[in-house]
C-alpha positions in Angstrom: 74.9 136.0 80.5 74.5 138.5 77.7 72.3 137.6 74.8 74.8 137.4 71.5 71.8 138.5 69.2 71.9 141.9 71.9 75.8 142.2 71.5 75.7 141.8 67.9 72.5 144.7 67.9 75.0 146.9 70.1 78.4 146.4 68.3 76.6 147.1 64.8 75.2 150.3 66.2 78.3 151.5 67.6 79.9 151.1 64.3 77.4 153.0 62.5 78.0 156.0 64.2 81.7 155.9 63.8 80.7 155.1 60.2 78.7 157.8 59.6 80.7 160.2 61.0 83.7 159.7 58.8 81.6 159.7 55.7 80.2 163.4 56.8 83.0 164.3 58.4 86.0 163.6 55.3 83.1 164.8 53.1 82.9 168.1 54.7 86.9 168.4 54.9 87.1 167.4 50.9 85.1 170.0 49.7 86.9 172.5 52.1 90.3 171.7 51.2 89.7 171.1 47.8 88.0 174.5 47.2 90.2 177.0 49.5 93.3 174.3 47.9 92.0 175.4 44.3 91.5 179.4 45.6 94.9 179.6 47.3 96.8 177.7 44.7 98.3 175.7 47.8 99.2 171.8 46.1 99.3 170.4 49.5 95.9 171.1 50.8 94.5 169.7 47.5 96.3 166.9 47.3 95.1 166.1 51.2 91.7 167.3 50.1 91.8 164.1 47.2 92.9 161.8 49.7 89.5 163.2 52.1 87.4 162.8 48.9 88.8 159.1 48.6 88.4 158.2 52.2 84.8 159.3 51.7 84.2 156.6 49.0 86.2 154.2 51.3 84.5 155.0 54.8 81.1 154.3 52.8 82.2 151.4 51.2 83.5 149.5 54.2 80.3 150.7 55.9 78.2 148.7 53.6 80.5 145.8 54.0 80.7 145.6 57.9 76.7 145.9 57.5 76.8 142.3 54.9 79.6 141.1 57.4 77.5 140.5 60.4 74.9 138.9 58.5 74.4 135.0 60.4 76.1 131.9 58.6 73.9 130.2 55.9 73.9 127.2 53.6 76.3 129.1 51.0 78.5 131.0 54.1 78.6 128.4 57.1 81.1 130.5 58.6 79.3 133.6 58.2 80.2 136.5 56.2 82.7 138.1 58.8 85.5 138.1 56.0 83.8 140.6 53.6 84.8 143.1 56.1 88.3 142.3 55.5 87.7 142.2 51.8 86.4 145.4 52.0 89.9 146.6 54.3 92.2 145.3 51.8 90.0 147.3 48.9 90.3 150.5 51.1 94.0 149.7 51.2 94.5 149.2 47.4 92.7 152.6 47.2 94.7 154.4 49.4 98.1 152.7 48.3 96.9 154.0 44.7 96.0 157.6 46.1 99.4 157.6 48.0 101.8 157.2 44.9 99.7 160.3 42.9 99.6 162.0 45.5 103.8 161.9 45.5 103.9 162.0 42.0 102.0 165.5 42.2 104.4 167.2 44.3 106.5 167.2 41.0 104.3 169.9 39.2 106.0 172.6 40.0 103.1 174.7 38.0 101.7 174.6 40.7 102.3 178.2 42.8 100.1 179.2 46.6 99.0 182.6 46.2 99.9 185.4 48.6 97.6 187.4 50.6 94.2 186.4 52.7 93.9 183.4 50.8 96.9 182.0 52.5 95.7 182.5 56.0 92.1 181.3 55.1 94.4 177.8 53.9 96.2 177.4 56.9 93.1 177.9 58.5 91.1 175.0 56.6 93.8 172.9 57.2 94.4 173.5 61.2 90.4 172.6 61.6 91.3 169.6 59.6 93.8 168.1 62.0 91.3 168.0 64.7 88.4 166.9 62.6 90.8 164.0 61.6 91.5 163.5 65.1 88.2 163.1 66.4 87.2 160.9 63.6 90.2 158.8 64.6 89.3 158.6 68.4 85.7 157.7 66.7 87.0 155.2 65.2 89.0 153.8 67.9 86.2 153.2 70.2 84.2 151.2 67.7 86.9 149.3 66.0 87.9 148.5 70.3 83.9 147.5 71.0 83.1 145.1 68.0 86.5 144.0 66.5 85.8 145.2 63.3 88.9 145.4 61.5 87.3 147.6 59.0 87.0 150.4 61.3 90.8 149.8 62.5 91.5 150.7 58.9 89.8 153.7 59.1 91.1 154.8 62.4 94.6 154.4 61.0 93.5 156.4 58.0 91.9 159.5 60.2 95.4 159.5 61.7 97.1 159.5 58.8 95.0 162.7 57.8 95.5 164.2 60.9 99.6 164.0 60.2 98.9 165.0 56.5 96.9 167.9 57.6 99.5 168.6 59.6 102.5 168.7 56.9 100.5 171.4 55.1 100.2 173.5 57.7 104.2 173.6 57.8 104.2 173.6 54.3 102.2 176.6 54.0 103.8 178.6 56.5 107.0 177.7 54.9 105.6 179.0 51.5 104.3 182.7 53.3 108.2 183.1 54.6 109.7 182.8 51.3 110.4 179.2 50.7 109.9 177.4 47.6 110.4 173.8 48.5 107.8 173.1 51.7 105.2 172.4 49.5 106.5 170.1 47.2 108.2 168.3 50.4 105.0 168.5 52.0 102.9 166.8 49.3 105.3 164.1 48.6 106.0 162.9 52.2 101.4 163.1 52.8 102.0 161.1 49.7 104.1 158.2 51.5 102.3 158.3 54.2 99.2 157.6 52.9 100.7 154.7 50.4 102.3 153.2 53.6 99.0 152.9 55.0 97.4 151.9 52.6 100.1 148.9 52.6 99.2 148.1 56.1 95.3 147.5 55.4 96.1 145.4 52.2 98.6 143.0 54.5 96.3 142.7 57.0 92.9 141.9 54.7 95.0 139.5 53.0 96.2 137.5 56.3 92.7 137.2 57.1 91.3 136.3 54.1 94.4 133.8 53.3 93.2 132.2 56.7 96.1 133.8 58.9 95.8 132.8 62.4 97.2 134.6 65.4 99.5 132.0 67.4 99.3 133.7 70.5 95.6 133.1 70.3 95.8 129.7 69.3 98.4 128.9 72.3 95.8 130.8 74.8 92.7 128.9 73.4 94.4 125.4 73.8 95.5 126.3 77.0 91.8 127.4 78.2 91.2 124.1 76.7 93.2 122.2 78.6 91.8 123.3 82.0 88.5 122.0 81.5 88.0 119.4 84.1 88.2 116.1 82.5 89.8 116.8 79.2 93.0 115.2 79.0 94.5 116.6 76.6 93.9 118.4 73.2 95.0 117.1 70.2 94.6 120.3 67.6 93.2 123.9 67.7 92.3 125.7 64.6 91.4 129.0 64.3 89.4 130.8 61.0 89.9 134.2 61.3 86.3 135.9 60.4 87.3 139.3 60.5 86.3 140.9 63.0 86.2 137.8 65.2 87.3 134.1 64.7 86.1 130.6 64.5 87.7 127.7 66.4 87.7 123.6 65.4 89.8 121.7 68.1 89.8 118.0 69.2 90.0 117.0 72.4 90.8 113.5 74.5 88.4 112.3 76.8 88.5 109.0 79.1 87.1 106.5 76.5 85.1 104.8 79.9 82.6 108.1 79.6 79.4 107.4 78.0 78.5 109.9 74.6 76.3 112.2 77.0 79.3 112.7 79.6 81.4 113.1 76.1 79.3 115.7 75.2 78.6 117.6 78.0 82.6 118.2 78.3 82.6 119.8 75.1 79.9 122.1 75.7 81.9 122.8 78.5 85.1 123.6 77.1 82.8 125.8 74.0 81.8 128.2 77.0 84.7 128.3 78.3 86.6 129.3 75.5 83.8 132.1 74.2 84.1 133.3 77.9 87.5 133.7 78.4 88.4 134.6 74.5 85.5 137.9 73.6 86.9 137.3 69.9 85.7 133.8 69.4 82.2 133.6 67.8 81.9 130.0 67.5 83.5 126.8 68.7 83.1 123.4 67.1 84.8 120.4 69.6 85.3 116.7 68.3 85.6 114.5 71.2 88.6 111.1 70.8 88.3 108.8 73.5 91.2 108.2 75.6 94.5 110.3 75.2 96.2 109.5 71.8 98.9 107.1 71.2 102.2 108.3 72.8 104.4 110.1 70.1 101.5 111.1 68.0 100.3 114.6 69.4 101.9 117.7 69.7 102.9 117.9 72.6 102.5 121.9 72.7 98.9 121.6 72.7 98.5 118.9 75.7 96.2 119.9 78.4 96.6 118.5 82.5 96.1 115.1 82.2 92.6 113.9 83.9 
């Protein structure tokens, strides 16, 4: 059976790597869309160069978080720290729900003009190698968020895509600008604007369900059935599930012939613990209370009942 502390060692490095390479990777994009953005005059490769510059304060700062989040429980956190992460998720979501409506609002400046010539080609070109930066990053992402349920890199894989599509409005903007047209650019900016502002959205609804204790019933259903197969349990009387973040915590009770002595008792429990963590790769810890005897008829819900012994 796999040692948890090795898991935990594993899942925190593969996350540091897709970490690490969206704060070098969005770094390295802002300053090259920002600069050739400011050189070409082109309001749609800067505004998606300010939304790289924010995902690079973002990527770092859920970083840091998913680092505190797999910290073990304490006296103060006896669940862990596992929902920092999804503080930190509906922070980068506030952020780029923020970043979203200026960027829209600066697709009104109509100032703003993209200059003719080389300088046109060289922004098309910046923003090209962008959309498969983003892409990468996003497949980076992926992988990790899929390996240690980590909902902050979920976030961030949503946000790489959401570049990716940015990026590629301003390369239609911008070729839409060299034929003569005066209104890709401002369409360009304002629609990278929605885009990010409805991802942003996204991150903020799903930090809050987890940090407003939002459980998944599907999960729930699944657990109490896994539950219920456990030889001698007849029948379970409540499943409750804490969502940690990245993972989730589980409290159930459970009936038990009232003729078993406390060591039988406990042993069942233990056994219905592993087989929950076995069968369910998101739940990090189960806590069982054991009732003796199946509970009075009309009292339990009947959705949750396991085989009877």
């Amino acid at each position: 059976m796999e040692d948890p502390f090795d898991r935990e060692l594993q899942e925190s490095e593969v996350a540091g790597r897709a970490f690490r390479a969206g704060v070098l990777g969005n770094g390295l994009l802002a300053l090259g869309k920002l600069g050739v953005g400011w050189l070409s005059g082109s309001r749609a490769l800067l505004a998606d160069g300010w939304h790289s510059l924010a995902d690079v304060a973002t990527n770092g700062a859920t970083w840091i978080a998913h680092g505190f989040a797999r910290r073990a429980p304490d006296d103060d956190h006896h669940y862990g720290h596992g929902k920092l992460e999804a503080f930190a998720g509906l922070i980068v979501g506030l952020l780029l729900f923020g970043g979203g409506v200026a960027i829209a609002v600066s697709a009104f400046d109509f100032d703003v003009r993209l200059v003719e010539g080389w300088r046109t080609w060289v922004a098309l070109a910046v923003a090209l190698v962008s959309i498969a930066v983003n892409l990468v990053l996003a497949r980076i992402a992926q992988v990790g968020a899929r390996e240690t349920k980590s909902d902050g890199l979920r976030a961030l894989a949503r946000d790489n895509l959401s570049d990716a599509l940015s990026s590629g409005l301003v390369v239609v903007a911008i070729l839409g600008t060299a034929v003569g047209l005066p209104w890709p650019e401002p369409v360009a900016t304002f629609v990278i604007g929605v885009v990010v502002l409805s991802m942003g959205w996204n991150s903020v609804r799903e930090g809050f369900d987890v940090l407003m204790d939002r459980a998944d019933p599907e999960l729930r259903a699944a657990i109490t059935r896994t539950a219920g197969q456990v030889e001698a349990v007849r029948g379970v009387q409540s499943v409750r599930v804490h969502p940690l973040g990245g993972s989730v915590a589980v409290d159930m009770e459970i009936s038990v012939s009232g003729a078993l002595t406390v060591e039988e008792g406990h042993e069942i429990a233990h056994s219905v613990e592993r087989a929950v963590t076995r069968e369910h790769p998101s739940v990090r810890a189960v806590h069982v209370h054991v009732n003796p005897g199946p509970p009075p008829y009309g009292t339990e819900d009947e959705s949750l009942l396991g085989p009877s012994g």
